[in-house]
N, C-alpha and C positions, 0 to 999 in steps of 0.2 A: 412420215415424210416431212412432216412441220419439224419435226428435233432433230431430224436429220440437216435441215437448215440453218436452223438455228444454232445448231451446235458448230457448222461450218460458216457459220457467220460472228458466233462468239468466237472463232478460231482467228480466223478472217481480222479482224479487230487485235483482238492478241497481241498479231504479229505489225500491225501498222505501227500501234502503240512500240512494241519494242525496237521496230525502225525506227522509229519518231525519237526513242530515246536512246539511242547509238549513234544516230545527228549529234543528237546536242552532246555527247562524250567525242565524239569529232571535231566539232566548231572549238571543245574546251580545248581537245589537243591543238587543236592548231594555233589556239591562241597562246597556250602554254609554249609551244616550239617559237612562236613567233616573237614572245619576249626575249626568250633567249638569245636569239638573231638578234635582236633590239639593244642585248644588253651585252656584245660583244664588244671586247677593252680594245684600242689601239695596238699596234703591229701583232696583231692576231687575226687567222683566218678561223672561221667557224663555217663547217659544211653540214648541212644534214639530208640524211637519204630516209625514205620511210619503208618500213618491209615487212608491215603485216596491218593492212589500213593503214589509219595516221595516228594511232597509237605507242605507235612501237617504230625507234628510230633508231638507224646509227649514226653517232655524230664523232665528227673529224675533229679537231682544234689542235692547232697550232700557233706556238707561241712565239712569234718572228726575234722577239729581245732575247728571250732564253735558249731558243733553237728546239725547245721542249715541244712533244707531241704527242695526244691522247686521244686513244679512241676509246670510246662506249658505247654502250647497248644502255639505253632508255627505256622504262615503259610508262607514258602517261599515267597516271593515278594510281601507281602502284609504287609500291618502294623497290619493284625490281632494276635494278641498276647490275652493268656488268662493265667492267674497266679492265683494259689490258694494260700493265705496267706503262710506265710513260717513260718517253725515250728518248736521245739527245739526236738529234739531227747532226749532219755532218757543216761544216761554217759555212761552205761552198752551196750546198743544200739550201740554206735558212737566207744567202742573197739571190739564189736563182728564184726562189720562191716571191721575194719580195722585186724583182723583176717580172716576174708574170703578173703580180695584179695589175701593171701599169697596162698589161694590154688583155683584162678583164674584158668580155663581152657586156652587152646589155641582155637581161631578158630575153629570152625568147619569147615568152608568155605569161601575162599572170592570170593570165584562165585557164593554163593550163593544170591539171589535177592535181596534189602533192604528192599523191603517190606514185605519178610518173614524172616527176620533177627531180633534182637535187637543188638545193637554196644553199647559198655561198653567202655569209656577211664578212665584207672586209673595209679596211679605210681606204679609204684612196684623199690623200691630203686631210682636208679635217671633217671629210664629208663619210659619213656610214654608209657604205655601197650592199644590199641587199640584193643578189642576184637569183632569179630562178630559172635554171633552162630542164630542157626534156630530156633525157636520161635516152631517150633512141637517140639522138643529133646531137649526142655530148660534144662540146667547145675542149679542143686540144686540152687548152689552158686550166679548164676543169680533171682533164686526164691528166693531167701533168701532176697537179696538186696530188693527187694521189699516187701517183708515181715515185715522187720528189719524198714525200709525208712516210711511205709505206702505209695509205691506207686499207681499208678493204675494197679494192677496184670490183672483184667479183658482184661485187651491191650495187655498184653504177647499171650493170643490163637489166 
């Protein structure tokens, strides 16, 4: 009875520890995502959705001067990377786009979770606009980008 506990208490333990340490590969990815957002160039939008915890992202970017647009599949700490050709936007496309940041939403939430969020970094004048809304009560404007982009909309539900 006593190693019976014991061993479901060394088990017990185990598994805290390896929660404990799938946090702190969480807190890295988000910090890792969050530079990125941070370090987004002028007349470009950068979107990212997360679709398997906050590891593993698809990120949007769009390049408002070139009309150039690329999606990828990320994975935190890994070299897996996946890139779909990059593709020119149409002219009409790349100012309807840069007419919609003007009427960007604010946040819905920054409590709200990342993996039910999508995060939008764009400029708005010479201020870095970081947005994150809930991915159930997606902002047109957010739908649009992905409509406009040809991103992958199916990853917004």
């Amino acid at each position: 009875m006593i190693k019976t506990i014991t061993v479901g208490l060394l088990l017990a333990l185990g598994n805290i520890s390896q929660s404990a340490e799938k946090t702190e590969k969480e807190v890295a990815a988000t910090e890792y995502y969050n530079a990125y957002l941070d370090k987004c160039p002028k007349d470009t939008i950068r979107c990212i959705l997360f679709t398997d915890g906050l590891r593993e992202a698809n990120i949007l970017s769009i390049n408002l001067a070139t009309s150039q647009v690329e999606d990828s599949y990320d994975r935190y700490d890994t070299t897996i990377r996946g890139y779909d050709s990059p593709r020119k936007l149409a002219h009409n496309s790349a100012v309807k786009l840069k007419e919609l940041l003007s009427q960007m939403p604010e946040s819905t939430s920054e409590k709200l979770e990342d993996i039910k969020a999508v995060r939008v970094a764009f400029w708005s004048g010479e201020t870095l606009r970081i947005i994150k809304v809930s991915r159930s009560s997606l902002p047109r404007q957010i739908e649009r980008i992905y409509d406009v982009a040809g991103g992958i909309k199916a990853d917004l539900q």
